[in-house]
N, C-alpha and C positions, 0 to 999 in steps of 0.2 A: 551539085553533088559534093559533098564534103571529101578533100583532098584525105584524110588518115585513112591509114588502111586499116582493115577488119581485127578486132582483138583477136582474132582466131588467127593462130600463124605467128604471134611476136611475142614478145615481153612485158609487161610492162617494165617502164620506165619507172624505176624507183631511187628515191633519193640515198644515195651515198652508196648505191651497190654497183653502177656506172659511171666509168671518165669517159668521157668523149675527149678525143687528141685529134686536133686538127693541125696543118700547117700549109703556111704561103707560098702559091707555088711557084712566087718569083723573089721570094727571099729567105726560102724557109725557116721562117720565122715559126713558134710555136706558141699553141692556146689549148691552156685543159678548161674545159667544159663539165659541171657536172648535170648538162642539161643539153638535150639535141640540136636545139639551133642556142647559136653563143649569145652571150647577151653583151653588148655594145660597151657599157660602161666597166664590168667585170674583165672583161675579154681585154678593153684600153689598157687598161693596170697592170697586164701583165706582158705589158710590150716596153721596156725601159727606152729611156733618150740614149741611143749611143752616136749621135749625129744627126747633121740637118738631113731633115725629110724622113727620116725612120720610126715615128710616129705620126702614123695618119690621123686625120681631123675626125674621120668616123673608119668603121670596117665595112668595106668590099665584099661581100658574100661572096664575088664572081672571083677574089683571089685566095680563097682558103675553101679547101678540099676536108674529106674525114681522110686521116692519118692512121687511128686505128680506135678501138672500142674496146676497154678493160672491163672486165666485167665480174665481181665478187659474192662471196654468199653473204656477206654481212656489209653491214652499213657502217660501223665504224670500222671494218680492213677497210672499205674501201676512200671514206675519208681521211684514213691517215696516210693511204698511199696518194693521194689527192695534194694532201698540205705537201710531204717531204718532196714530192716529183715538182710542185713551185719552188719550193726552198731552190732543190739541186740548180735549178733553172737558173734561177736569182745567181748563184754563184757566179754559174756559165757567165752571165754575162756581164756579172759585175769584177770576180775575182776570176783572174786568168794569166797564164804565165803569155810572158811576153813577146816571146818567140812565134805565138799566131799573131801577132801583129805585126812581125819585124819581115822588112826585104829579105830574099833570102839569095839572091843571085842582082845581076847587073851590077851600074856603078853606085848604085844608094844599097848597096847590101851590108846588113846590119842595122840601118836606121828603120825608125817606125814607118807604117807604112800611111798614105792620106787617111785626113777625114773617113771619104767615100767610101776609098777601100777597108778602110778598119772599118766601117760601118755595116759595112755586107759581110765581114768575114764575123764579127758577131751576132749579126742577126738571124746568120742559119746554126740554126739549135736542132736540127733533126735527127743526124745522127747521136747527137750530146742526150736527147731528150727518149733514143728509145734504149741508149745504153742506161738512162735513171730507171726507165723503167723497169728494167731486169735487173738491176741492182736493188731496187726499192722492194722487189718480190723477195729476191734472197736476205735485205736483213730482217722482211716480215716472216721469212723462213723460220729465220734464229730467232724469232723470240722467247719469252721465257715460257716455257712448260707450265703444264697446267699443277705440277707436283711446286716449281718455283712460286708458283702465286700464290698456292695453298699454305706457304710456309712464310709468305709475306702477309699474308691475311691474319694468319695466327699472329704474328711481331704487330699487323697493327693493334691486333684486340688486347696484346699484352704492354700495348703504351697507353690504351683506354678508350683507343679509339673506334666503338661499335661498326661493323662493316655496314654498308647500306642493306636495308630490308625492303626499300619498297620506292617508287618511282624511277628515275634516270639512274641515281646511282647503282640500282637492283642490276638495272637494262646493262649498264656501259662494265659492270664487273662478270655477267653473266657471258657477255663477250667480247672482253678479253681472253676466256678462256679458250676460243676459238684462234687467236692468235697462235702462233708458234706453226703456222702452217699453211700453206696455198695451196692446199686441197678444194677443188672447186672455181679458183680462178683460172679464166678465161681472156682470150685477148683476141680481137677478131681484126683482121688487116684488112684495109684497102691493098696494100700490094704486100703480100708476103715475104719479098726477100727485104723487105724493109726490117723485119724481124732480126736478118743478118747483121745490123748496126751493134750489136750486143753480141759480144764473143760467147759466153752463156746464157742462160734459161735456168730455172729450179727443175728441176723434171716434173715433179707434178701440175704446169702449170699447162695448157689446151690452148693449142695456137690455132687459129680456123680463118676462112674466108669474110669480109665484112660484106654484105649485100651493098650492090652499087647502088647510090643516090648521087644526086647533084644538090652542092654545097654542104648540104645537111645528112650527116652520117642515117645510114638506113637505119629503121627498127629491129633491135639482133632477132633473131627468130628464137624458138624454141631452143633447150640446150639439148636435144636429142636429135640426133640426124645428122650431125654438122661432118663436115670434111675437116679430119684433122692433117695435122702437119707435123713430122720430123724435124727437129730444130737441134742444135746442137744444145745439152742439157750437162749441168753439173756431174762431175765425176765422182 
């Protein structure tokens, strides 16, 4: 009997309109996914060397959990919240002030701290990682207006540059016009107060329950019926 469950009841799964956010739950280490089970060599890339043993030989299914399920009406919002939420990450663990690494009491206080322990204090990226996410909603908030692009389109036609009329170009200017707002996004939690790692939210954005699975984040269901959630939202 085939393990998937019935199209009746889910979503489909379509390219660039869902992250899957998983993390470690003995390092909380972090992996966006834009596919429901992670894929080994994509997923490796995005685990940096920050000391011995912190990059495994392969990934552990049994040690990465679903974190939470973003979910967009368009396929490039959701690739570009996809690229920037790596970017952020990248920083996390590459540019960082010093003071998370440094002792902060006993007789080594002020010096850096071990290998080991540097090495676990940057490899949990969870809280880091659901504050990108609510940050990366709010500058897709502020984008430019659909009035802003309309007056960039005209400057390009008036440097000679024909706007696209037909294939990808047509597809990828048709929507951006859909930018300048999170109407429609969705974020579905394995645990809810996880959401609390981000002092705000956009207000239009729909925080709900993630269906339980093991390893691999559930199928989101329908977007009608869902339990939502009061979250603290921009003022």
């Amino acid at each position: 009997m085939s393990s998937l469950p019935s199209v009746v009841g889910v979503q489909a799964i379509k390219h660039g309109h869902h992250i899957f956010v998983y993390n470690n739950i003995r390092t909380n280490q972090v992996i966006y996914s834009l596919t429901r089970s992670m894929n080994n060599n994509d997923s490796m890339k995005q685990l940096p060397f920050v000391g011995k043993k912190t990059v495994p030989a392969a990934l552990r299914k049994d040690l990465w959990q679903p974190l939470a399920l973003m979910e967009f009406p368009s396929s490039v919002q959701g690739l570009a919240a996809y690229r920037k939420l790596r970017e952020y990450r990248r920083l996390h663990e590459n540019e960082y002030p010093l003071d998370i690494i440094t002792q902060t009491e006993g007789k080594h206080k002020g010096q850096l701290l071990g290998t080991k322990k540097r090495g676990k204090v940057l490899m949990n990226q969870k809280a880091n990682s659901v504050a990108d996410m609510a940050a990366v909603l709010q500058q897709q908030e502020r984008q430019p207006t659909p009035e802003q692009l309309e007056r960039a389109e005209r400057r390009v036609r008036k440097d000679g540059r024909p706007p696209a009329k037909r294939g990808l170009g047509k597809q990828l200017s048709a929507e951006a016009y859909s930018m300048g707002t999170v109407e429609g996004v969705r974020i579905r939690w394995a645990n809810l107060l996880d959401a609390e790692f981000a002092e705000t939210w956009p207000a239009a954005v729909v925080h709900d329950m993630l269906g339980k699975s093991r390893y691999t984040a559930a199928y989101p269901p329908p977007p009608d019926g869902s339990i939502l959630a009061q979250l603290p939202a921009e003022g």
